[in-house]
DONU-136718 format. One record per residue (C-alpha): residue number from 0; x, y, z. Coordinates in steps of 0.25 Angstrom, whole numbers. Layout:
N
<site i="NUM" c1="X" c2="Y" c3="Z"/>
...
// end
This chain:
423
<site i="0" c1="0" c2="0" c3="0"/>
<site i="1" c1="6" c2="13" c3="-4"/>
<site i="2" c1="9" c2="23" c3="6"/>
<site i="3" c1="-3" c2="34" c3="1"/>
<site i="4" c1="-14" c2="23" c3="3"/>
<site i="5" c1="-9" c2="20" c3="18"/>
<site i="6" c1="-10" c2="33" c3="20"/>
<site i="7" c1="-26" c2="34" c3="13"/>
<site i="8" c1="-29" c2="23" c3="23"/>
<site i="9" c1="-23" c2="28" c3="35"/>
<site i="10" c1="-31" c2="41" c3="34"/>
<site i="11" c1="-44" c2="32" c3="30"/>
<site i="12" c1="-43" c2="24" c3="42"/>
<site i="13" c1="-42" c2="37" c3="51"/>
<site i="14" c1="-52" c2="43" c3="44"/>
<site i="15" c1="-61" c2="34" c3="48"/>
<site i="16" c1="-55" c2="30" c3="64"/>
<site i="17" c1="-58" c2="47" c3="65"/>
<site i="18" c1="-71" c2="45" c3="60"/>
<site i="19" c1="-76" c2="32" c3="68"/>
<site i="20" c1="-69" c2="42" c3="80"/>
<site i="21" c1="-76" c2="53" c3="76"/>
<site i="22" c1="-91" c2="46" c3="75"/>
<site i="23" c1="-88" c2="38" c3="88"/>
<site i="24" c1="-86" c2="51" c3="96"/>
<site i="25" c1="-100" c2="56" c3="89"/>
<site i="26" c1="-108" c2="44" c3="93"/>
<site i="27" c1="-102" c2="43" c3="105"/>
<site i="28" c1="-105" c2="57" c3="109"/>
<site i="29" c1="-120" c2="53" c3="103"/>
<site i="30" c1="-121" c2="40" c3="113"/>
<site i="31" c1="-116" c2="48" c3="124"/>
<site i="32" c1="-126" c2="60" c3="122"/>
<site i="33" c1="-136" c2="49" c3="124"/>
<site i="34" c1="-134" c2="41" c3="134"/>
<site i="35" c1="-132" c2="54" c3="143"/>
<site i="36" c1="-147" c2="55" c3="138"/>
<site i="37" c1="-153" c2="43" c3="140"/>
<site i="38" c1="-146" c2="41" c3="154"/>
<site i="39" c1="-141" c2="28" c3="159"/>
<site i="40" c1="-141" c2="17" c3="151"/>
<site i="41" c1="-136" c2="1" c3="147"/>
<site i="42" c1="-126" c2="-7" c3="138"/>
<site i="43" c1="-136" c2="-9" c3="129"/>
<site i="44" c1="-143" c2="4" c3="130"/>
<site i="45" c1="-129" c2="11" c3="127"/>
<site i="46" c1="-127" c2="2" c3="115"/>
<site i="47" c1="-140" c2="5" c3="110"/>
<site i="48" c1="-139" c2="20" c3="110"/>
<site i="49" c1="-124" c2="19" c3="104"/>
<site i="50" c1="-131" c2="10" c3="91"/>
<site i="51" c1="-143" c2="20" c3="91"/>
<site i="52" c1="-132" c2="31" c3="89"/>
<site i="53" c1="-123" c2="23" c3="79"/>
<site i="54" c1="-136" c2="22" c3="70"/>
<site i="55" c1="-138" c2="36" c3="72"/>
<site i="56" c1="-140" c2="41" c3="58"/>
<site i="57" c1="-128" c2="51" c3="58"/>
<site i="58" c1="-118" c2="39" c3="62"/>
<site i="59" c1="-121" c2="28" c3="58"/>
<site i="60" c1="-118" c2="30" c3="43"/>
<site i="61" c1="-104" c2="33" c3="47"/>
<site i="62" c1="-101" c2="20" c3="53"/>
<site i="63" c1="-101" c2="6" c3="48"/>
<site i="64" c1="-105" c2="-7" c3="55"/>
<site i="65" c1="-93" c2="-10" c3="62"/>
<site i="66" c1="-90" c2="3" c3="66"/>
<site i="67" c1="-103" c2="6" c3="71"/>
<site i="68" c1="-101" c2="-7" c3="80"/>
<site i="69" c1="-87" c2="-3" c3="83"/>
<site i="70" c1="-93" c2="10" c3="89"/>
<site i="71" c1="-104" c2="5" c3="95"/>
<site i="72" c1="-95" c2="-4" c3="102"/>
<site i="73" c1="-86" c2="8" c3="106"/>
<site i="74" c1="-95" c2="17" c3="112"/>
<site i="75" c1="-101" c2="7" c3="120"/>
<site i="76" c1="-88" c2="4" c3="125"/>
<site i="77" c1="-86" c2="19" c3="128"/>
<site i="78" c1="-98" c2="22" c3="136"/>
<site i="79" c1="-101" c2="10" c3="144"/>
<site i="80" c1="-87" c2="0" c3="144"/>
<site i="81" c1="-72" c2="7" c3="144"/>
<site i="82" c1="-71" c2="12" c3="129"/>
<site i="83" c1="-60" c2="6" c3="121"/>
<site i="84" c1="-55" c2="-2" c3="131"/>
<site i="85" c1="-68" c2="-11" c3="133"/>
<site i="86" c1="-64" c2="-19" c3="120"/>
<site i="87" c1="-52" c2="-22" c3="125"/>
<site i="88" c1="-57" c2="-27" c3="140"/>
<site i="89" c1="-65" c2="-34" c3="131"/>
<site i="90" c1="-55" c2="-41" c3="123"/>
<site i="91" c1="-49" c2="-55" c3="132"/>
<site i="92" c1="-37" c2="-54" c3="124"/>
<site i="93" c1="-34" c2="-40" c3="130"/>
<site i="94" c1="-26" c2="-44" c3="144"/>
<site i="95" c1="-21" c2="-28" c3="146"/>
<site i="96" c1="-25" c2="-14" c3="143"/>
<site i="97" c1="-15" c2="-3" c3="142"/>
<site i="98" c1="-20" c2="11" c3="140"/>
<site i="99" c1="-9" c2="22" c3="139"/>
<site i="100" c1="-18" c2="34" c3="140"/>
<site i="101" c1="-21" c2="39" c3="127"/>
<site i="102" c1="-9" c2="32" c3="118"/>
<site i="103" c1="-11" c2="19" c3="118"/>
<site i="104" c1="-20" c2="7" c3="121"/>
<site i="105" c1="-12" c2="-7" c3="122"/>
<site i="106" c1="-17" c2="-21" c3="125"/>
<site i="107" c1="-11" c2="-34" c3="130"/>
<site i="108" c1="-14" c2="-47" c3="123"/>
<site i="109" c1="-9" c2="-61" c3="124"/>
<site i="110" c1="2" c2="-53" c3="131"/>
<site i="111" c1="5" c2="-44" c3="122"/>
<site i="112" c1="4" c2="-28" c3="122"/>
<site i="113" c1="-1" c2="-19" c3="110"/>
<site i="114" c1="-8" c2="-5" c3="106"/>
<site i="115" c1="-22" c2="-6" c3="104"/>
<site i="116" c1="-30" c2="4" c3="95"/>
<site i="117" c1="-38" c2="9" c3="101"/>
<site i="118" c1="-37" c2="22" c3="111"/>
<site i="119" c1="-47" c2="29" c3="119"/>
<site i="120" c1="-54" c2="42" c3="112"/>
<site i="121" c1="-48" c2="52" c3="122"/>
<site i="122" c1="-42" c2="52" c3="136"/>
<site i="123" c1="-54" c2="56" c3="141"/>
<site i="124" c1="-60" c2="42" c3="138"/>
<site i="125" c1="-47" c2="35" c3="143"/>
<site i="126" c1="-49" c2="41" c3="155"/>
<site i="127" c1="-65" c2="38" c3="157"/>
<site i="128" c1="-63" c2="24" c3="153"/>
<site i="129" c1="-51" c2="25" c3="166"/>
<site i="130" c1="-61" c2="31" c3="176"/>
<site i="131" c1="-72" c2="20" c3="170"/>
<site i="132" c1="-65" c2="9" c3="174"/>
<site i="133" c1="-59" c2="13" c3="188"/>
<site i="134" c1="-73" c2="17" c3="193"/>
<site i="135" c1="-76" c2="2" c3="189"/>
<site i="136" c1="-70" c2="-2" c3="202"/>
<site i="137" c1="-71" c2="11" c3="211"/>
<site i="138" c1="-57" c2="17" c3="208"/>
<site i="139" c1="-53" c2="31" c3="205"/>
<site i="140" c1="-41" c2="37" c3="196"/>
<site i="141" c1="-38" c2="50" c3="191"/>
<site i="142" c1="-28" c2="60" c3="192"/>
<site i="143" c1="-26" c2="61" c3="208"/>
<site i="144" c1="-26" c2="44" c3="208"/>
<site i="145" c1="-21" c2="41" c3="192"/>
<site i="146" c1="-17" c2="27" c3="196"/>
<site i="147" c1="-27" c2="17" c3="199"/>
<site i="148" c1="-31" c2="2" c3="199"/>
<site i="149" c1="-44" c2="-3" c3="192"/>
<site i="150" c1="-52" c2="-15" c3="187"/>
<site i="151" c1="-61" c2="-17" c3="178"/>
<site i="152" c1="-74" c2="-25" c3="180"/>
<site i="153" c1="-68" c2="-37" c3="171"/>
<site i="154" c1="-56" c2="-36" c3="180"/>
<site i="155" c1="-45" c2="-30" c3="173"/>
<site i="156" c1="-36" c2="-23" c3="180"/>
<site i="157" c1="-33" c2="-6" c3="178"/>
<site i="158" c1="-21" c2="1" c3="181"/>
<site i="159" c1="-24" c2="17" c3="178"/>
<site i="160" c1="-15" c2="26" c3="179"/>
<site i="161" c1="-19" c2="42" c3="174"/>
<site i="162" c1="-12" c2="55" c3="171"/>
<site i="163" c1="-4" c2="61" c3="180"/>
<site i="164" c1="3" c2="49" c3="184"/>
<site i="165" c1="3" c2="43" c3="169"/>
<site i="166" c1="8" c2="53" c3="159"/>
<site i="167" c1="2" c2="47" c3="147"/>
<site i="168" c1="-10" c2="43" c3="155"/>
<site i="169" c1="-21" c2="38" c3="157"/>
<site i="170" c1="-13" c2="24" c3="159"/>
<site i="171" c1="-24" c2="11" c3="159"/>
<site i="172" c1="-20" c2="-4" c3="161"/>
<site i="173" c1="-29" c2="-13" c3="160"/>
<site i="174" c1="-25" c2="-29" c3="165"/>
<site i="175" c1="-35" c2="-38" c3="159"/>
<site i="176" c1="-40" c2="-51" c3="167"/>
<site i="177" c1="-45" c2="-61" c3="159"/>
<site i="178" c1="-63" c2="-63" c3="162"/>
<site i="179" c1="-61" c2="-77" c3="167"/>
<site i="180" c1="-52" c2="-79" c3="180"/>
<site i="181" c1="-39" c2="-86" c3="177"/>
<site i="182" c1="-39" c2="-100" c3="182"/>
<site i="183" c1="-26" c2="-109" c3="186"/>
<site i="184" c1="-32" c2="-118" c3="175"/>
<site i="185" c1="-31" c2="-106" c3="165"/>
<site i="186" c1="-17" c2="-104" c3="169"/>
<site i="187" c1="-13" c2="-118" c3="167"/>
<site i="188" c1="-21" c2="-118" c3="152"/>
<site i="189" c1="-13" c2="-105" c3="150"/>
<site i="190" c1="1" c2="-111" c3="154"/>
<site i="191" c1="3" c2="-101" c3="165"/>
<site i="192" c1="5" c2="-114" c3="174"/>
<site i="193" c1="4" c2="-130" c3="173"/>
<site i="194" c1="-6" c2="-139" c3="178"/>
<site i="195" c1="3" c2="-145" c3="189"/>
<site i="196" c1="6" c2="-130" c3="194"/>
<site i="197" c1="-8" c2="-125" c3="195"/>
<site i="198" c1="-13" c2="-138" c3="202"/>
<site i="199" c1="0" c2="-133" c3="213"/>
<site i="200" c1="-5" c2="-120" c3="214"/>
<site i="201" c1="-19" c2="-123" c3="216"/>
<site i="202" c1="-16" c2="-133" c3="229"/>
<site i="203" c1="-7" c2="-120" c3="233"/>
<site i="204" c1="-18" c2="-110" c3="232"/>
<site i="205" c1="-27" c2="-119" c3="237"/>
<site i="206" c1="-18" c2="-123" c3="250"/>
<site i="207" c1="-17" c2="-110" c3="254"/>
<site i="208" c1="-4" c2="-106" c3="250"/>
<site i="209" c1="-1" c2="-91" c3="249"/>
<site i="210" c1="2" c2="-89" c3="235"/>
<site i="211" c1="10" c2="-76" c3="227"/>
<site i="212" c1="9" c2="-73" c3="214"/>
<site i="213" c1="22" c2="-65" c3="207"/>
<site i="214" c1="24" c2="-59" c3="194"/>
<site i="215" c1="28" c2="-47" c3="185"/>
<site i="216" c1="16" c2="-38" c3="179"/>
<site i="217" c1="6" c2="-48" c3="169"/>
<site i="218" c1="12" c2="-60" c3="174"/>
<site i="219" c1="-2" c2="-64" c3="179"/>
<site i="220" c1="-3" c2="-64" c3="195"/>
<site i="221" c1="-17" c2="-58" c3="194"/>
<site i="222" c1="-22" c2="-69" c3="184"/>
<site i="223" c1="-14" c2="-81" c3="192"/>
<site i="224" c1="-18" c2="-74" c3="206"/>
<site i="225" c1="-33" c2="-77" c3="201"/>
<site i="226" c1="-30" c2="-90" c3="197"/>
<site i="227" c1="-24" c2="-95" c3="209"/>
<site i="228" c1="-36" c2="-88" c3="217"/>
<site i="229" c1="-46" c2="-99" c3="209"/>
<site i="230" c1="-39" c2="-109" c3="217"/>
<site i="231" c1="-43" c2="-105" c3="229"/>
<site i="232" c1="-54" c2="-113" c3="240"/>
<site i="233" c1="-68" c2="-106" c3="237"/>
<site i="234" c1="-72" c2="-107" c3="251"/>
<site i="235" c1="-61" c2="-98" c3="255"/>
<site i="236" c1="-61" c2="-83" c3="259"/>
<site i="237" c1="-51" c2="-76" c3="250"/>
<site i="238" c1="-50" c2="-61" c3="249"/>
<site i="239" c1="-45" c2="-54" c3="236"/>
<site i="240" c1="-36" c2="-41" c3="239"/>
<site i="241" c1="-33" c2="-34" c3="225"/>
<site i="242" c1="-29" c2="-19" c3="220"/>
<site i="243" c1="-39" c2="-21" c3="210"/>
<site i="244" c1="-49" c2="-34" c3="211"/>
<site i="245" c1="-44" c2="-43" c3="199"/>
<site i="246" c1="-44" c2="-56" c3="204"/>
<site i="247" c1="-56" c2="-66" c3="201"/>
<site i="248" c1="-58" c2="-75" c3="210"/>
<site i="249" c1="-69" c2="-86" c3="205"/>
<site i="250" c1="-75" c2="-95" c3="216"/>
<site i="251" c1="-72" c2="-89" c3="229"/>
<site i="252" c1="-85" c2="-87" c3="237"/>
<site i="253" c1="-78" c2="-80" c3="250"/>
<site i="254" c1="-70" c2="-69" c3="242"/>
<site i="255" c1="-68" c2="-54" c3="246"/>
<site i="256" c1="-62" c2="-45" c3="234"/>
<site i="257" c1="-54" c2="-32" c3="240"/>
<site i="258" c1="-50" c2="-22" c3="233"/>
<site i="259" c1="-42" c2="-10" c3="235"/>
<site i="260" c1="-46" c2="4" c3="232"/>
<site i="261" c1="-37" c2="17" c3="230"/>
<site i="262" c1="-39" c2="30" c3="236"/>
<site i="263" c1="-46" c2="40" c3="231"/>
<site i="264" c1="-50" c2="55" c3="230"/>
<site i="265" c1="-63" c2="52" c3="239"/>
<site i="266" c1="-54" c2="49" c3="250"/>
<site i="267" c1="-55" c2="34" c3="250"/>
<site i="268" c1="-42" c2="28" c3="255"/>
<site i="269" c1="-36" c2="18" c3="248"/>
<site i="270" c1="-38" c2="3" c3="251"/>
<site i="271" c1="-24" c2="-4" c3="249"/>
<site i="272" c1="-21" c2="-20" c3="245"/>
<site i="273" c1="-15" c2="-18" c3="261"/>
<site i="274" c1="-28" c2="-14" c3="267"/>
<site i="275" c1="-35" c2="-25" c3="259"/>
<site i="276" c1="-23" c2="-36" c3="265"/>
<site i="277" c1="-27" c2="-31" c3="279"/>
<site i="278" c1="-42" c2="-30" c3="281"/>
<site i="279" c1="-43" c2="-43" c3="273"/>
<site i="280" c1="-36" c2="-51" c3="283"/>
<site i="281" c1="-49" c2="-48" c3="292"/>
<site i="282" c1="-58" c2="-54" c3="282"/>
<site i="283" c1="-54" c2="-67" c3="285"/>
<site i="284" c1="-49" c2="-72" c3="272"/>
<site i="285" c1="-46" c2="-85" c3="268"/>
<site i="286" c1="-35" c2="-79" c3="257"/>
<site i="287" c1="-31" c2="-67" c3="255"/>
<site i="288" c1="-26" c2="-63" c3="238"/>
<site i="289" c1="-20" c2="-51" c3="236"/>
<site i="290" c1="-21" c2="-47" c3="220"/>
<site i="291" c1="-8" c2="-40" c3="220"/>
<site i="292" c1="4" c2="-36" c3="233"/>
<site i="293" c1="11" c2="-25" c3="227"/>
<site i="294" c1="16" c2="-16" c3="238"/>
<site i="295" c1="14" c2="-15" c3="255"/>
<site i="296" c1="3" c2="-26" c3="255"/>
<site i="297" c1="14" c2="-36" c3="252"/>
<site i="298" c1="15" c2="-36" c3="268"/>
<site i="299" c1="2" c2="-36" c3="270"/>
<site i="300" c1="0" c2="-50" c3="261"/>
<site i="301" c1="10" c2="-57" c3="268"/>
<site i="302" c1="7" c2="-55" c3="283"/>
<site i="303" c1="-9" c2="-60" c3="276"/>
<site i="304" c1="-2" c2="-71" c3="272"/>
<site i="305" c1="4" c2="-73" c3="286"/>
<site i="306" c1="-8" c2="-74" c3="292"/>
<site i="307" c1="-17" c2="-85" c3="288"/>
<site i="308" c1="-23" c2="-81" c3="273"/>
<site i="309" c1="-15" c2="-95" c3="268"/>
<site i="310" c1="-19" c2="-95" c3="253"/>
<site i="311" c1="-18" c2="-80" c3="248"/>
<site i="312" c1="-12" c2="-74" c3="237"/>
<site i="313" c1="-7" c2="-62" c3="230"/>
<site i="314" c1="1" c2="-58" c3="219"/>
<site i="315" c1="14" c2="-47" c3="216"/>
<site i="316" c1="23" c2="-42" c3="205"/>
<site i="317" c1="38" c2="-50" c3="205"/>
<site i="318" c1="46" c2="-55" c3="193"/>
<site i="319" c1="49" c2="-69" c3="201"/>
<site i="320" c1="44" c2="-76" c3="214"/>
<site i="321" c1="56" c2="-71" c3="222"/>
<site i="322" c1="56" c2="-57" c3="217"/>
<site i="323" c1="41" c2="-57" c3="225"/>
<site i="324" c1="45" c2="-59" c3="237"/>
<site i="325" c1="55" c2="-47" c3="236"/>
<site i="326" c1="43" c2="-39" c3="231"/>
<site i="327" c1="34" c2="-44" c3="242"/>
<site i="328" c1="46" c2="-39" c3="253"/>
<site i="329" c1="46" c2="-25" c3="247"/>
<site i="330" c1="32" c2="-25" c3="247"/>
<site i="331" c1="31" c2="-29" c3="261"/>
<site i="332" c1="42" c2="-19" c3="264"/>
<site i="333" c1="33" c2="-8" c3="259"/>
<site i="334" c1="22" c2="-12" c3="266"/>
<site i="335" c1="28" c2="-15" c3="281"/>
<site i="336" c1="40" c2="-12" c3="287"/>
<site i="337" c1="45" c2="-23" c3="291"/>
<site i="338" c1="61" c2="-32" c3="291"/>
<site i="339" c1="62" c2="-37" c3="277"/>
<site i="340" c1="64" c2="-51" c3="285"/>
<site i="341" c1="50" c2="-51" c3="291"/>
<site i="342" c1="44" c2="-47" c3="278"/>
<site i="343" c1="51" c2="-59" c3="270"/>
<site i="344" c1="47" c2="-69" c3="281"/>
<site i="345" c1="32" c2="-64" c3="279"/>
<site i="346" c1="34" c2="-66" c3="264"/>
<site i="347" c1="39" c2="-81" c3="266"/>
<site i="348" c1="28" c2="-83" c3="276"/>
<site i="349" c1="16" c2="-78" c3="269"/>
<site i="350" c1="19" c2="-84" c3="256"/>
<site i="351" c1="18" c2="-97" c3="249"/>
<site i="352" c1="21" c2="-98" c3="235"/>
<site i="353" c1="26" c2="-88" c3="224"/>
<site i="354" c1="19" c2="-90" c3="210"/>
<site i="355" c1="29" c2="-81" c3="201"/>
<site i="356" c1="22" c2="-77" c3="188"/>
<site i="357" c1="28" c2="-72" c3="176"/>
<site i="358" c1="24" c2="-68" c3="159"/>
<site i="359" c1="34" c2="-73" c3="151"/>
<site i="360" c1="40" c2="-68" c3="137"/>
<site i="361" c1="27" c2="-74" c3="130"/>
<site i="362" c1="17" c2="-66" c3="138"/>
<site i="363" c1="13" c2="-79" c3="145"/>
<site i="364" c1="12" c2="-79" c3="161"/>
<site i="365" c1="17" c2="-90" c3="168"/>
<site i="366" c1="20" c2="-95" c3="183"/>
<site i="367" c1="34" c2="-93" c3="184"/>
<site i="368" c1="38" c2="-101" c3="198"/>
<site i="369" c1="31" c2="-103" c3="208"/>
<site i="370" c1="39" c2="-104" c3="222"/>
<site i="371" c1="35" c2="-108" c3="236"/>
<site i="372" c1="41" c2="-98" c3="247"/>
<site i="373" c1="47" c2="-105" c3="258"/>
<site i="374" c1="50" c2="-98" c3="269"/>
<site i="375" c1="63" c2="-89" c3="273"/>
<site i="376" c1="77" c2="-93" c3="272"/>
<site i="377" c1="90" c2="-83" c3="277"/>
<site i="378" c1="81" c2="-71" c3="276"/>
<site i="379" c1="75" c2="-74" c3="262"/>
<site i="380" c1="60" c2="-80" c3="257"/>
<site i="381" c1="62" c2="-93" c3="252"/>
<site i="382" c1="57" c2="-97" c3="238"/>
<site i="383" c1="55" c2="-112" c3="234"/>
<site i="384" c1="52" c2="-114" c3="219"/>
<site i="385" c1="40" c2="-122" c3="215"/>
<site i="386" c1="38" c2="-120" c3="199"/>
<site i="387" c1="46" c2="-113" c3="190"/>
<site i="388" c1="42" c2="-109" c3="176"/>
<site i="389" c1="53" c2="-115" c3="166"/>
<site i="390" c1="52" c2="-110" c3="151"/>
<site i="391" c1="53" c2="-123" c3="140"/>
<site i="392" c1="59" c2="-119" c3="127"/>
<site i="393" c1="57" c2="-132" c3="118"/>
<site i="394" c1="59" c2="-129" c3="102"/>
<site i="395" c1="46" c2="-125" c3="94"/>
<site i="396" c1="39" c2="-119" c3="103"/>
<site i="397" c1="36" c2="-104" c3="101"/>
<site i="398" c1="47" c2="-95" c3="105"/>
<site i="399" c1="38" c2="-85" c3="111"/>
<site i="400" c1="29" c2="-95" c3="119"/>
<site i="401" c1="32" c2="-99" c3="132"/>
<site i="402" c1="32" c2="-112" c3="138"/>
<site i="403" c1="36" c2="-118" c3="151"/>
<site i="404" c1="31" c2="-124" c3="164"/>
<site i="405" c1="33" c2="-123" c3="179"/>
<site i="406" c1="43" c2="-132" c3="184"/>
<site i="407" c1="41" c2="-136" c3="197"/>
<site i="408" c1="54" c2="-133" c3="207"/>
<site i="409" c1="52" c2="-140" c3="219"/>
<site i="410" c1="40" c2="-145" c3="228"/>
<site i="411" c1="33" c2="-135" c3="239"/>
<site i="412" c1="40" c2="-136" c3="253"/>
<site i="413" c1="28" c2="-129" c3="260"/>
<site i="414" c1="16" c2="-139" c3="257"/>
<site i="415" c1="10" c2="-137" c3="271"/>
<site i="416" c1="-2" c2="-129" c3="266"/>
<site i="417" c1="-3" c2="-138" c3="254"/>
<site i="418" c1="-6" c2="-150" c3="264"/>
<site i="419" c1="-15" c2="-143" c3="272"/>
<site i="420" c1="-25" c2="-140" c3="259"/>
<site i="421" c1="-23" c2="-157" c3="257"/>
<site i="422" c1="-14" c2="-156" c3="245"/>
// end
């Protein structure tokens, strides 16, 4: 194709993306001057009125089949769901939403990141859809608060974060779960573990070992924290501590969801994972699972621990299992002043097991090693390997595909509880 008939049309096309912009803005206008008319009304009210319009008689000779369903579809977004992003929520592939203000849109699938075309009509609208979605679940962000925590009503989680603090703001992030609640048999259909493994970690949960879950960021601990919690006995009282409820647990009759909660300009105190630790010990929990330790609480979860809540979980950033329990002494350093000594034999005495998490080159996540900690030796927590992930190369395999297994180290040295539970 010669250079002048690219050029005819690339102006064509844009011709027509300004004039499908141009009769969207009209029409949308048109809706919205009606419904402030007709008062409050539903989905299919709304749908109703935005046809009525398209078929209007000055419109609808402007716009063909698909574009008018294309429209219809938009607006509808626009007015009643979250705009532009609502096709993406609805699409399973989409596992992450990235919105860097007005620039860019990008999307992860299958692992990977890339631009998506579409973009918000003005920052206005970004910053509606932002206020829409964190007065879902009774949270507050603007320019005296520009960083907040949110979740949607399917259970993704957002990270906002607005101008001043970001300076090509507003900043959205969206983590997608999937709508079914991962399972330990999805993990072993998706290779994330073997059978042999999630039959193991199933008579741990169940025996009432206290279990931590480590990895880098997109490793998974969310997802694997939910699917250890459906191994859990159903007649137990389990109490779920989150910064922002993501966890799914299917089955538990006796289950109490707490949430904390920021402060705001009303003069509501803030609610910390810390205060939720400490009044939920009085609500005589069977287990206590703490979404995520990333700070002060560390402290807090470990003297839990101490106390009698066998069974309970939480999960925290590391790049191995070892390098956790140095993260867990700095946090609990920040949260209590107390000897470095004490804080390690608290660490070695509250936990069990370490399950170490990790997404490989290929995008997949996998459990890395799971270790047992085994008490203190010469002023040190002591780490006994259970399983370690070992790559196999073998020839015709795909170079960019990952295979491997868990190789199991060594037997457990603390079966006690194990017993207990008649395993």
């Amino acid at each position: 194709m010669e250079k002048g008939e690219e050029n005819r049309i690339g102006k064509e096309n844009s011709t027509e993306k300004e004039k499908y912009k141009y009769l969207k803005e009209r029409i949308g206008k048109s809706v919205l001057s009606k419904l402030e008319q007709r008062g409050e009304l539903n989905d299919e009210e709304i749908k109703e009125l935005i046809y009525e319009q398209l078929s209007a008689r000055e419109f609808a000779p402007a716009l063909d089949v698909k574009q008018r369903w294309r429209l219809a579809r938009e607006l509808f977004f626009s007015i009643r769901r979250l705009d532009i992003l609502q096709e993406l929520l609805d699409d399973e592939s989409v596992t992450e939403i990235m919105i860097n203000g007005m620039d860019g849109i990008f999307v992860e699938k299958n692992g990977r990141l890339s631009r998506w075309d579409g973009c918000f009509e003005s920052r206005e609208k970004l910053e509606d859809v932002i206020q829409q979605m964190v007065a879902g679940c009774n949270r507050v962000v603007n320019e005296a608060s520009p960083i907040v925590d949110a979740r949607l009503k399917d259970g993704s989680r957002v990270n906002v974060v607005l101008a001043p603090t970001a300076l090509n703001g507003p900043i959205v992030t969206i983590r997608r779960f999937s709508g079914e609640p991962m399972s330990m048999e999805r993990l072993v259909h998706l290779e994330s573990l073997d059978r042999e493994v999630c039959d193991f970690l199933r008579k741990l949960v169940i025996s009432g070992y206290n279990i931590f879950i480590s990895g880098g960021t997109g490793s998974g601990k969310t997802t694997f924290l939910n699917a250890l919690s459906g191994c859990l006995p159903p007649h137990e009282r389990v109490i779920t501590i989150e910064d922002s409820a993501e966890l799914q647990l299917i089955g538990m009759e006796n289950l109490v969801r707490l949430e904390t909660r920021n402060a705001n300009v009303e003069g509501c105190k803030p609610i910390t994972i810390r205060d939720l630790i400490r009044t939920s010990l009085r609500m005589r929990p069977d287990r206590i699972i703490v979404g995520e330790v990333r700070g002060g609480e560390a402290i807090d979860m470990m003297q839990a621990l101490n106390c009698g809540h066998d069974g309970s979980m939480s999960t925290g950033h590391a790049n191995s299992a070892k390098d956790m329990l140095s993260r867990l002494e700095t946090m609990a350093l920040m949260g209590m002043d107390l000897p470095l000594p004490a804080i390690r034999r608290q660490i070695a005495s509250a936990l069990d097991i370490i399950i170490h998490l990790g997404r490989l080159r290929d995008k997949s996540r996998k459990v890395l090693e799971i270790v047992e900690v085994d008490g203190m030796e010469d002023g040190e927590i002591r780490l006994h390997p259970l399983y370690v992930f070992q790559e196999e190369k073998k020839e015709g395999w795909e170079k960019h595909r990952v295979r491997g297994r868990l190789v199991k180290q060594g037997e457990m040295l603390h079966t006690e509880k194990m017993a207990a539970a008649g395993f």
